[in-house]
N, C-alpha and C positions, 0 to 999 in steps of 0.2 A: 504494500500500500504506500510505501515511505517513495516507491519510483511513480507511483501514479498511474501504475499498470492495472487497466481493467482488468485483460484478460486471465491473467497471471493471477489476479486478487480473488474475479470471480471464481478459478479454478479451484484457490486453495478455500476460500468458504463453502464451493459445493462440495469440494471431499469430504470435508469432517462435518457438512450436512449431511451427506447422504451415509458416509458412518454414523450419524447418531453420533457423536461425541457428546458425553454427560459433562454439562456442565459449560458448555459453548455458548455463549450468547450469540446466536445468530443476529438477531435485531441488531443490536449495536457492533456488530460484522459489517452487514450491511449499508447503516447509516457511514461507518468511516471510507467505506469501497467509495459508496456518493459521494463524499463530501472530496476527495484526493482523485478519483478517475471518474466521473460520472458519466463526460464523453466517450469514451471507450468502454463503457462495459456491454458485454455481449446480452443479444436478446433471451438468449436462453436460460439464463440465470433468473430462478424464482424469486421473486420480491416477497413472497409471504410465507412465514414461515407455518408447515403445513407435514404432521409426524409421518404422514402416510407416503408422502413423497418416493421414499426407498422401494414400496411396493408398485406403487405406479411404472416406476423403471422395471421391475422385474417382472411385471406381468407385459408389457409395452416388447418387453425383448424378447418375446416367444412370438411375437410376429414379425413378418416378411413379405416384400417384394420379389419375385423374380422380374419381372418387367417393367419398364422403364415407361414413364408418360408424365402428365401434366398436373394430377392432382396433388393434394397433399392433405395426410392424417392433422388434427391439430384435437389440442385439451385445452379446455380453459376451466380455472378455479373457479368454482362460485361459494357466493358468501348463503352460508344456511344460517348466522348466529343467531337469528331470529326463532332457528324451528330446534326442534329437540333432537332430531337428526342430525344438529351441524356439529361443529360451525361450518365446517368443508365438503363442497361435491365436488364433483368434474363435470363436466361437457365435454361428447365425443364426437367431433367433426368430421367433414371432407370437405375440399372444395382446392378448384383449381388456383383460386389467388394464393398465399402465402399465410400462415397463422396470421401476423400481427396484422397482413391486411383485412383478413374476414373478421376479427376480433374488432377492427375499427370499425366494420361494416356492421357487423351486430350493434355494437356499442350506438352506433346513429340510427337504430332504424329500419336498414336495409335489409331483407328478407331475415330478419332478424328472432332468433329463437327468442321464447318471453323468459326464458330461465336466464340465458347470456345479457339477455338487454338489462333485465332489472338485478339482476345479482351475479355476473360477470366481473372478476376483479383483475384479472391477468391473464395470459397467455401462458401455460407450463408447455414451453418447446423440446425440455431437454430430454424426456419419456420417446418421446416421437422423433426425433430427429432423422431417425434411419429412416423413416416414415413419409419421407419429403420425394417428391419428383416421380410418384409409381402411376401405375396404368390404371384408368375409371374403374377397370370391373375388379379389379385387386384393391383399388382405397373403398369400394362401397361395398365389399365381402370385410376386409377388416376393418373399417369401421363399424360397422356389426358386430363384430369378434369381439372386437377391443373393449366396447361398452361392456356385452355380457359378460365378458373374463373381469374387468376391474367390478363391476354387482357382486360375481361370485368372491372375489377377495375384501368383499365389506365394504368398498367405498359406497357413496351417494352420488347415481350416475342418471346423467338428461344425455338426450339427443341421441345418436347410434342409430339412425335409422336409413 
């Protein structure tokens, strides 16, 4: 953090995030990456801190592309603190624009899930990532998958359809 490296910073706070390190204050991880690299930290690094995260990647990494094309998997967090379910779901997308661009598209409106529009807090890229650039009828068979496999490991899951 002391050279103002995103990437380098975000790297070493999602390690001992996704170890679970007891006793890490991620939040105040977080707020120092912003405050010394803000310009450079990668999209894929989660903003909120969220226990389930480690499962997410390991149910996320029994899926695959063989084929190459235009869509792309995306997750977004939503906020449940509201309900006795939460505080955290996911949302499981497709669409051929890029996460953070459908995430802005929900966010305004545009053919817009009511789960993502009103309780949408972020974009989780780093699950999906391999998940990026595959062929229509392979993102709309595992986005299918993906939803019903994170249900089956306990998360709180919209969209997948």
């Amino acid at each position: 953090m002391a050279a103002g490296d995103g990437p380098a910073g975000a790297h070493c706070i999602h390690e001992l995030w996704m170890r679970t390190e007891l006793g890490f204050d991620f939040d105040s991880a977080l707020d120092r990456l912003w405050k010394c690299a803000a310009s450079s930290i990668p999209e894929w690094l989660p903003m909120t801190y969220v226990d389930w995260l480690p499962t997410a990647y390991e149910v996320a990494a029994r899926f695959d592309s063989a084929r190459k094309g235009r869509s792309n998997i995306y997750l977004v967090l939503l906020d449940y603190s509201d309900r006795k379910d939460g505080p955290y779901g996911v949302y499981v997308g497709m669409s051929h624009y890029t996460p953070a661009q459908r995430f802005d598209q929900h966010k305004a409106g545009i053919r817009a899930s009511g789960a993502v529009l009103k309780r949408g807090l972020e974009v989780l890229t780093g699950p999906v990532l391999h998940l990026q650039h595959i062929a229509r009828e392979e993102a709309a068979r595992i986005e299918a998958s993906l939803a019903a496999a994170l249900g089956d490991a306990g998360l709180l899951v919209q969209g997948g359809h």
